[in-house]
LOMI-310409 format. One line per field, with one value per residue (C-alpha): x, y negated, z negated; residue in one letter. Coordinates in steps of 0.05 Angstrom, whole numbers, padded with zeros to 5 digits, always signed. Example, Ala and Ser with C-alpha at 12.3 -4.5 7.8 and 13.67 -1.06 7.14 Angstrom:
// LOMI-310409
x <- c(+00246_+00273)
y <- c(+00090_+00021)
z <- c(-00156_-00143)
residuo <- c(A_S)
***
This chain:
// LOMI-310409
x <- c(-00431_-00447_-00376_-00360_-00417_-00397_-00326_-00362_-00383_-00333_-00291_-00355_-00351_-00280_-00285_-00341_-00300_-00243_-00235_-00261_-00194_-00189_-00192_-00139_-00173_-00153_-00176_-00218_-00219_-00147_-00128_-00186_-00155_-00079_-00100_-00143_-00076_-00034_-00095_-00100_-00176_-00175_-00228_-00249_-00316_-00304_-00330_-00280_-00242_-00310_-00343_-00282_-00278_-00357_-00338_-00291_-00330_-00384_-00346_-00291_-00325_-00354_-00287_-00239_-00292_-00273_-00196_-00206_-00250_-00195_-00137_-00165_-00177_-00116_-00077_-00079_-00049_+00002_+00023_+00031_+00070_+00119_+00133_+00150_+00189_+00230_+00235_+00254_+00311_+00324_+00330_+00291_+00248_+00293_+00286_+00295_+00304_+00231_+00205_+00238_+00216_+00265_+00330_+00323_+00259_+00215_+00152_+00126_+00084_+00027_+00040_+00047_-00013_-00052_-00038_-00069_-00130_-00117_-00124_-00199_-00205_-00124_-00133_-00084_-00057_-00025_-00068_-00103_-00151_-00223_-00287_-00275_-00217_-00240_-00299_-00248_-00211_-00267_-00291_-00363_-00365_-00350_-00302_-00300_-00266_-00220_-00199_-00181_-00102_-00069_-00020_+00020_+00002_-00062_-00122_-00166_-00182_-00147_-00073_-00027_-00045_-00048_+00024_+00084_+00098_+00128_+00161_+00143_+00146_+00162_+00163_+00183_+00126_+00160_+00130_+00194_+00260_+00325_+00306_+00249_+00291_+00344_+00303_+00270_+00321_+00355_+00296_+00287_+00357_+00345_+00289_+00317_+00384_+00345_+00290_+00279_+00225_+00254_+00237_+00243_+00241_+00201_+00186_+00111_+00060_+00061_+00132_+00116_+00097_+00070_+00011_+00003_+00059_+00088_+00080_+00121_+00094_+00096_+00028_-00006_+00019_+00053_+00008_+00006_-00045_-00032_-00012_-00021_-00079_-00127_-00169_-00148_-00115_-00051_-00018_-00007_+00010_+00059_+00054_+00113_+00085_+00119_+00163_+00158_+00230_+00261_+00292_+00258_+00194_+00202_+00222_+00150_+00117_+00144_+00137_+00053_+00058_+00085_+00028_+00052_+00006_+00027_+00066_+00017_-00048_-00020_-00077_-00028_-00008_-00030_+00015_+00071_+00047_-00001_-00043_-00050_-00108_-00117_-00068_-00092_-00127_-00200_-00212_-00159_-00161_-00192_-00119_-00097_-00151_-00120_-00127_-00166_-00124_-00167_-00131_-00063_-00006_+00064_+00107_+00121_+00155_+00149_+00127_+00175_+00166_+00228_+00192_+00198_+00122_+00117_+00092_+00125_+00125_+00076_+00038_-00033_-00017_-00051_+00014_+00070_+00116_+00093_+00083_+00018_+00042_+00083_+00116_+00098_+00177_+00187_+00258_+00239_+00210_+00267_+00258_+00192_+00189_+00253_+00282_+00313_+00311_+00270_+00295_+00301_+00227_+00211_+00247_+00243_+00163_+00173_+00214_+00162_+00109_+00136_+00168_+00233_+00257_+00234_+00280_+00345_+00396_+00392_+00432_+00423_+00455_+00445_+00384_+00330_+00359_+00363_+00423_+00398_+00375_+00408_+00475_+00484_+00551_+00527_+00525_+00523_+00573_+00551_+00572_+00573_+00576_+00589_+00547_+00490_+00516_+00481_+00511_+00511_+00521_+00516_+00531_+00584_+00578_+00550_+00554_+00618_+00679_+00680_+00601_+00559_+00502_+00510_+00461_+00406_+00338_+00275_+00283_+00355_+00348_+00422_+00450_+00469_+00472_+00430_+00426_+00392_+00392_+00320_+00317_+00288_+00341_+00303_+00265_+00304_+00337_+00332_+00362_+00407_+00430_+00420_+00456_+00401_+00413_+00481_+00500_+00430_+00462_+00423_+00424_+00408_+00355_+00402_+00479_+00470_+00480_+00477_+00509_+00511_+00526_+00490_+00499_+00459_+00497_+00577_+00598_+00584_+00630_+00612_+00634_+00606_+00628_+00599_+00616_+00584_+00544_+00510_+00436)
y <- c(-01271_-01255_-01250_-01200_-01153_-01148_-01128_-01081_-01048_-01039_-01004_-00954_-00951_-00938_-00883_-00843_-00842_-00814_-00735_-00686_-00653_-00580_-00522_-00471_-00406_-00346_-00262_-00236_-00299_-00315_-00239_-00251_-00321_-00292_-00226_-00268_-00306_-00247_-00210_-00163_-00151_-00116_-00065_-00094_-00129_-00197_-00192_-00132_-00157_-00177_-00114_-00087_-00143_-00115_-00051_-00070_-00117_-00062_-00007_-00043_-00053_+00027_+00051_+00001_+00008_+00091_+00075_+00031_+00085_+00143_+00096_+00075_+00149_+00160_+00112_+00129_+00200_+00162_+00119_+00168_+00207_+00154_+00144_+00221_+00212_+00161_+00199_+00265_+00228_+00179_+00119_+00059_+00016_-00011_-00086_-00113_-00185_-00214_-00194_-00239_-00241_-00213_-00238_-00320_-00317_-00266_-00240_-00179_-00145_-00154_-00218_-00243_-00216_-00233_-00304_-00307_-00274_-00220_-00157_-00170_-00138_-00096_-00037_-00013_-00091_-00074_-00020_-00043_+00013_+00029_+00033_+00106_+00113_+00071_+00119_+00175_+00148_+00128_+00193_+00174_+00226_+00303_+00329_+00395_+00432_+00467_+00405_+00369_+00349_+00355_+00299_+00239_+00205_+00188_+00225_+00246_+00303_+00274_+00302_+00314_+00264_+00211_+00224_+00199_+00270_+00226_+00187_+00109_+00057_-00009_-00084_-00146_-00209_-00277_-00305_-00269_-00300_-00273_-00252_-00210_-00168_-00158_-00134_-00084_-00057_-00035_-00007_+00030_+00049_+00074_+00121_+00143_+00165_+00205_+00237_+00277_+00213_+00177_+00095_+00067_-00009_-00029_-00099_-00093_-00033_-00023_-00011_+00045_+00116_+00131_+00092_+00049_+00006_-00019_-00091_-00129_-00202_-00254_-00258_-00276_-00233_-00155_-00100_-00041_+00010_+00085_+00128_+00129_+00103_+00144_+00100_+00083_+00016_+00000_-00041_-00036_-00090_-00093_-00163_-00191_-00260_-00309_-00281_-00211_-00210_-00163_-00100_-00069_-00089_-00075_+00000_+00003_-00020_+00027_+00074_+00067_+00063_+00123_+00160_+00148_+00123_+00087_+00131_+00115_+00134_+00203_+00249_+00276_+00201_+00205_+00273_+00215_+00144_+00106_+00048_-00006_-00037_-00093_-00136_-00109_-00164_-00136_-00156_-00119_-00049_-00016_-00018_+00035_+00085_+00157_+00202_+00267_+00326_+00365_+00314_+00299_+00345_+00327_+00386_+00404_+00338_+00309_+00245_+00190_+00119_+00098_+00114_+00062_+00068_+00056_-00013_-00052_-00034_-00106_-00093_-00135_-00159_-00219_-00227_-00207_-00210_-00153_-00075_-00053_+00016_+00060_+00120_+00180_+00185_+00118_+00129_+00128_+00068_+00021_+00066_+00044_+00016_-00006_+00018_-00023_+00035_+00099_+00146_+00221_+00242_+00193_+00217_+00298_+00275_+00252_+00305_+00355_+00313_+00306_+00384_+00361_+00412_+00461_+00431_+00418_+00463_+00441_+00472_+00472_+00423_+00464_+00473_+00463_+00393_+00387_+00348_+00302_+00326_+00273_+00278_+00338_+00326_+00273_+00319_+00294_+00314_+00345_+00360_+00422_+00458_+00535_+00583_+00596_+00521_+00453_+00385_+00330_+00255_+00179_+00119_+00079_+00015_-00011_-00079_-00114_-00163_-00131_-00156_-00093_-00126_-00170_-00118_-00111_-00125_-00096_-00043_-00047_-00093_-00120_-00051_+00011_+00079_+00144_+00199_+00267_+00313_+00351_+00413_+00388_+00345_+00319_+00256_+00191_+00191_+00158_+00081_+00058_-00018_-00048_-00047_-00015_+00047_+00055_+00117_+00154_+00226_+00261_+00336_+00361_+00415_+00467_+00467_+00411_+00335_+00288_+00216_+00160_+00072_+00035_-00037_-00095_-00151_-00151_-00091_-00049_-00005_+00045_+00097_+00157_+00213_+00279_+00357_+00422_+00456_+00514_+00531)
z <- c(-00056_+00010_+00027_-00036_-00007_+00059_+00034_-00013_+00051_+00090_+00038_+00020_+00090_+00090_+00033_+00073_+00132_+00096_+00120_+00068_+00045_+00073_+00020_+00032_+00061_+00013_+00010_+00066_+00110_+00109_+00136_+00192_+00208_+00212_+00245_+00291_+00312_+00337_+00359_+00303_+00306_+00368_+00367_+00296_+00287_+00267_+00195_+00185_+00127_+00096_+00091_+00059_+00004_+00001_-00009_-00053_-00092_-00092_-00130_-00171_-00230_-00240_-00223_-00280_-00336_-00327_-00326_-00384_-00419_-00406_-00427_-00488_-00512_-00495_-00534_-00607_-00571_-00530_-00602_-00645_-00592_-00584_-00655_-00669_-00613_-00635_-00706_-00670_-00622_-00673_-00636_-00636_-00577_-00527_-00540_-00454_-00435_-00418_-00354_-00299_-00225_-00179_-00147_-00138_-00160_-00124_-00137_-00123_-00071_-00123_-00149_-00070_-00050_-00109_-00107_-00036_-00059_-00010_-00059_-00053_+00013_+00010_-00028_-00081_-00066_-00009_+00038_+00100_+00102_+00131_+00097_+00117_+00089_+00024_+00014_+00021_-00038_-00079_-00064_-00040_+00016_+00033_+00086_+00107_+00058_+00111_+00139_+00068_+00062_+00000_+00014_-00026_+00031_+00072_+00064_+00123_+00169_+00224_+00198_+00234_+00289_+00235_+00236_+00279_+00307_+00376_+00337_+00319_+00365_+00335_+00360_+00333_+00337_+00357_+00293_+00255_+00230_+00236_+00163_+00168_+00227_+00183_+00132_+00180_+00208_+00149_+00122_+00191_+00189_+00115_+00133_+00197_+00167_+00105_+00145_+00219_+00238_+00283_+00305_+00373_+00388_+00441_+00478_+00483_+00468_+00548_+00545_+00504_+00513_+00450_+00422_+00383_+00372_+00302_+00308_+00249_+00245_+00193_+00165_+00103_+00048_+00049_+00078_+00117_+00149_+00116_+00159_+00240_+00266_+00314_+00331_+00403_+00387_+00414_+00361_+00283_+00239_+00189_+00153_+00124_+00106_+00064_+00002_+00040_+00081_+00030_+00058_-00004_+00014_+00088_+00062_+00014_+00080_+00127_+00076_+00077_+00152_+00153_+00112_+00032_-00016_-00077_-00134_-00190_-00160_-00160_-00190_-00238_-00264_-00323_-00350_-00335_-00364_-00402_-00378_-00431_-00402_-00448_-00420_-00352_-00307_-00320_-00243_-00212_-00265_-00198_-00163_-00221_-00192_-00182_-00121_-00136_-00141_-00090_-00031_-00069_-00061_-00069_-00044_-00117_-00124_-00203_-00206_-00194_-00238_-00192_-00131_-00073_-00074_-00149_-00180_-00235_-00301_-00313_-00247_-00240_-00316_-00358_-00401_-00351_-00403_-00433_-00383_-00371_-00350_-00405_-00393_-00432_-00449_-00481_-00453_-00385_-00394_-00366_-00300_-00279_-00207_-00206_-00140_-00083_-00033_-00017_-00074_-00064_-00083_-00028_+00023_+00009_+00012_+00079_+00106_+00079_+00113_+00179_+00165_+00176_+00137_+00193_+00247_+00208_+00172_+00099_+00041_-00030_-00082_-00147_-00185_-00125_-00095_-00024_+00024_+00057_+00135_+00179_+00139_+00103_+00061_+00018_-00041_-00117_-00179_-00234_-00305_-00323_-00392_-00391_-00382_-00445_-00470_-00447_-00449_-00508_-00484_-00505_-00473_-00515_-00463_-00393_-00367_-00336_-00350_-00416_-00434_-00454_-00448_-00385_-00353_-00401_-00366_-00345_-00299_-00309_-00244_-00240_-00247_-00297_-00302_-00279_-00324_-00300_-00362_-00346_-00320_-00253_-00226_-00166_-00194_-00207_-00276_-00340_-00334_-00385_-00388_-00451_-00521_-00556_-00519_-00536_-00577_-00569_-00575_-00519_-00501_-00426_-00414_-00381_-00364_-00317_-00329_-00279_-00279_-00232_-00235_-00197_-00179_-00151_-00171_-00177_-00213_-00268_-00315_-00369_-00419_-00436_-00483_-00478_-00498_-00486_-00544_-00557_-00539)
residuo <- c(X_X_X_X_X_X_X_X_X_X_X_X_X_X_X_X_X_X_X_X_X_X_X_X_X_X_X_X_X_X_X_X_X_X_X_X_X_X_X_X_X_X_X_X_X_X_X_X_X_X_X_X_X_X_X_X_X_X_X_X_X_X_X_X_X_X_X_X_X_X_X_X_X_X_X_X_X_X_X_X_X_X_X_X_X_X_X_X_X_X_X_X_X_X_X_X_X_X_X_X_X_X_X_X_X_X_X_X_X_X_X_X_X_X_X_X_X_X_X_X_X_X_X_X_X_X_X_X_X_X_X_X_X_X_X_X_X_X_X_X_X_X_X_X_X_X_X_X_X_X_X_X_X_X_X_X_X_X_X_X_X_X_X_X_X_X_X_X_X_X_X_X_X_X_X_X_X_X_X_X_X_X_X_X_X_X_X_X_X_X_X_X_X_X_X_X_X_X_X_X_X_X_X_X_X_X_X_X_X_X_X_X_X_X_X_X_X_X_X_X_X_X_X_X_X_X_X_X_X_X_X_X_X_X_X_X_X_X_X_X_X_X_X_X_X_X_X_X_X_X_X_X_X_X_X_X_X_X_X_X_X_X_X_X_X_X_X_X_X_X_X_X_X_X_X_X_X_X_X_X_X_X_X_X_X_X_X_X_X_X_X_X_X_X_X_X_X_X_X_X_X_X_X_X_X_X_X_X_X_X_X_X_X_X_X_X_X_X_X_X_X_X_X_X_X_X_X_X_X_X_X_X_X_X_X_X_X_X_X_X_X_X_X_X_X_X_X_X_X_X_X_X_X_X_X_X_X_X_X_X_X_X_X_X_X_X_X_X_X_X_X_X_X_X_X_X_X_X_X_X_X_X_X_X_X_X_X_X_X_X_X_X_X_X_X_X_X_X_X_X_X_X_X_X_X_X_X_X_X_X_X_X_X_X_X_X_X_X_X_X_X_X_X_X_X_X_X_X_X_X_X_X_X_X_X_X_X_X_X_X_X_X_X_X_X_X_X_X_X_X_X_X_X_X_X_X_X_X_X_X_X_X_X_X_X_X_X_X_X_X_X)
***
């Protein structure tokens, strides 16, 4: 007896003494503890990230009960649209293979981020901003009306010295694999070939005449600052944590960094697409929250659903087999954020931005489309009817080794074909990939069609018939 208690003790003993089993840290704690690590919160106070998840926290629920409200008017409009639509082009919905991640499995910026319970204190998802900047956004304060920028890109009255009119600065943190610095510097070499900014790598931020420094560094999740900071620090962090060594990503990163906010916060956003907030994550509806119009200006660029910048199609979704943004032109719809690289609205943004435009000798490609700045014979083909007469087209087939449907998915993500038939050739084009699509007899706007392939994965063939027609 006495024997069988004095084992019964030890092992209670035993089981106290175990050690309590650490609880991942996730959201606002886990970007203090890996900012904290490369010495990130410089000038910060140490409860940074936690009065942003306040703020956050604070306003999130006022601001996605009035996207929910205008969405939900709006979708008996946006239905019956679509179905007379359909009736009018006489085509059908474009049945897509079920949403997949992307190449060997990767999530998205969203999905990455929102796993680590960092979108609580990143706004948009992705956007390491100030409480000055997020009452900017929310709208919560005045600025001098003089000093307002109407910008895709960060809003404040510290333009232009919130942008990289030096040029940027960049360094690489130890804590990066051969990976990551692959990634960046093809995305640097991406928007340094398309655009007048220009990116200089440096070893440390006293190495560097310009301040502050780009420091890419793998943290915990994808995020970047918008825009330059003024603040007098002398580092910037670009995190490209785990999941995040994409050149794509790098590109959307850089991209914020250098002052562009996401594509569909654009205060004209919903002209373009539909939000079907019911199978939006009632938590995160606040990411969909628009810019007003009297700080958003996009150098007469349409909006772009291919946009670098752009989300997915099922961004922030509770069924993620099934889009929570729609375009307006159901045909469109295979279009929506499905770019690898900076497209042109992107990049003509930034060179009106940083007025690159003002410094190079550009020349026109037809109909309002500009040559690239760095490398001005990279022109595109068109087809042309004559004059008074526009062009009729439909794809017969796209896919590869003879299978015309070996490219049909979501976002046409392995590859298709481009076709610009609007009048305003300078946003991505339509995407077609799938069977479905085949034979939809389409007519172009003016005299002007545009067609490109596009490839991710091995090749891709098509055919296309088309004639010219009469007005």
């Amino acid at each position: 007896m006495h024997s069988a208690f004095a084992l019964l003790v030890v092992f209670l003993a035993f089981v106290y003494a175990l050690p309590t089993p650490s609880i991942p840290l996730k959201g606002a704690a886990l970007l203090t503890q890996t900012k904290e690590k490369v010495g990130g919160l410089t000038g910060l106070s140490p409860d940074h990230y936690e009065k942003i998840a306040d703020f956050i926290n604070a306003n999130k629920d006022r601001i996605g009960a009035k996207i929910k409200a205008v969405h939900e008017k709006k979708k008996e409009e946006f239905l019956k649209k679509k179905e007379e639509d359909k009736k009018k082009r006489k085509v059908k919905d474009v049945p897509v293979k079920p949403f997949t991640k992307k190449p060997k499995g990767r999530p998205s910026i969203a999905d990455i981020n929102g796993a680590l319970g960092l979108d609580e204190a990143l706004w948009d998802g992705d956007q390491d901003l100030t409480i000055d900047q997020l009452k900017d956004v929310y709208g919560l304060i005045d600025t001098t009306p003089s000093l307002r920028r109407k910008r895709q890109t960060k809003v404040d009255s510290a333009y232009p010295a919130d942008t990289w009119t030096q040029g940027v600065p960049y360094m690489f943190d130890s804590s990066l694999t051969t990976d990551h610095i692959n990634a960046v510097k093809a995305a640097i070499a991406f928007w340094q070939g398309n655009t007048c900014v220009k990116f200089t790598q440096v070893t440390s931020p006293s190495n560097s005449a310009v301040s502050p420094v780009i420091r890419f560094y793998v943290g915990s999740g994808c995020f970047s600052s918008i825009g330059r900071l003024t603040s007098g620090v002398t580092t910037q962090d670009i995190s490209l944590g785990s999941g995040c060594q994409y050149t794509d990503i790098a590109a959307h990163e850089i991209g914020h960094a250098l002052g562009m906010f996401h594509g569909q916060v654009r205060y004209d956003r919903d002209n373009w697409v539909w939000l079907d907030t019911a199978n939006i994550i009632p938590a995160k509806m606040y990411n969909f929250q628009i810019v007003d119009s009297s700080v958003n200006y996009n150098y007469g660029m349409r909006y772009d659903t291919r946009s670098i910048m752009h989300y997915e199609a099922n961004a922030f979704a509770v069924n993620k087999s099934s889009p929570t943004i729609y375009a307006n032109d159901f045909l469109a719809q295979l279009a929506i954020g499905g770019s690898r690289i900076p497209t042109f609205t992107d990049v003509t943004l930034i060179n009106n931005l940083y007025k690159c435009y003002d410094l190079t000798v550009t020349k026109t490609v037809g109909n309002g489309q500009y040559a690239e700045t760095q490398n001005a014979s990279k022109c595109t083909w068109w087809i042309k009817a004559p004059a008074g007469q526009k062009v009729e087209f439909y794809l017969q087939r796209v896919g590869y080794d003879g299978a015309d449907d070996a490219q049909c998915a979501e976002e046409c993500h392995w590859g298709g074909v481009d076709v610009k038939w609007d009048s305003d050739k300078k946003p991505e084009g339509y995407r077609f990939c799938c069977p479905d699509q085949y034979y939809w007899s389409q007519v172009s706007n003016n005299e002007l069609l545009v067609v490109q392939a596009f490839t991710y994965y091995y090749y891709t063939d098509f055919t296309l018939t088309y004639r010219a027609v009469l007005q």
